[in-house]
N, C-alpha and C positions, 0 to 999 in steps of 0.2 A: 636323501641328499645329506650329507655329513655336513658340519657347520662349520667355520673355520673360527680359531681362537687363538688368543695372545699367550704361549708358553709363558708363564709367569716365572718358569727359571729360568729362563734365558739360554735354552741347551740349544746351540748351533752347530748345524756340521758343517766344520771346517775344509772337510776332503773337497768339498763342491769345489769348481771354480766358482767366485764371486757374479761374474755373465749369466750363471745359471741359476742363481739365486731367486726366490722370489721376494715379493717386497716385504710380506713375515718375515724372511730368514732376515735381510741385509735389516728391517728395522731392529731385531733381535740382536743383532752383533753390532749396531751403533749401541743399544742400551747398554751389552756389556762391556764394548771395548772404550765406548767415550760418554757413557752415564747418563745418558739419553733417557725419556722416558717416552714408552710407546705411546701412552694420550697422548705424543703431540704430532704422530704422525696419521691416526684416526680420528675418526669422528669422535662424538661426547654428548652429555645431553646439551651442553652449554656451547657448543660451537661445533655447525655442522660442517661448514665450508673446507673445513681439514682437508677430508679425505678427498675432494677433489683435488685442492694443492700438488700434494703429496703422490702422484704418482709414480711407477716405477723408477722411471728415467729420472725423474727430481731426486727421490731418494738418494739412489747409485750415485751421481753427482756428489750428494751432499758428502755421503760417507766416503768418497776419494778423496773431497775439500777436509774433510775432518781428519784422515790418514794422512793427508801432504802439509799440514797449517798447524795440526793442536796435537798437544801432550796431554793425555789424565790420566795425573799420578794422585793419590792421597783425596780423591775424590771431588776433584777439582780439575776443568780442562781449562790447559792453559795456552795461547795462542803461541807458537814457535817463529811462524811464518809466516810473512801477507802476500798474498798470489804468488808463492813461490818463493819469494824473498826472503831472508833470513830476517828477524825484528828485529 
């Protein structure tokens, strides 16, 4: 059985539709499109309870919330939007 792991460069393909994503790719393209770090969407030695959080459909959510709401430019995200709203 092959093991799965955290691409540490962050390479996502982009050709997919997002739908057909798995929750590797979409947490991969929150790290590089909004500087996200993958510990927070797995487990750790210090906090198991994550990975149940975190399920596919929460992810997908979060990263549509992150694409309609935040800017990160200069390494910093910055809220745009509150539910839609312009701030």
């Amino acid at each position: 059985m092959k093991k799965k792991y955290i691409d540490t460069n962050l390479r996502v393909d982009t050709s997919k539709d997002i739908c057909e994503m798995s929750k590797m790719e979409l947490v991969q393209l929150i790290c590089k499109e909004y500087g996200g770090k993958p510990s927070s969407y797995y487990n750790t030695a210090t906090n198991q309870s994550v990975n149940k959080f975190w399920t596919w459909n929460r992810t997908f959510r979060h990263y549509l919330d992150l694409k309609e709401n935040f800017v990160y430019q200069d390494g910093t995200r910055t809220r745009v939007k509150l539910n839609g709203k312009p701030y």
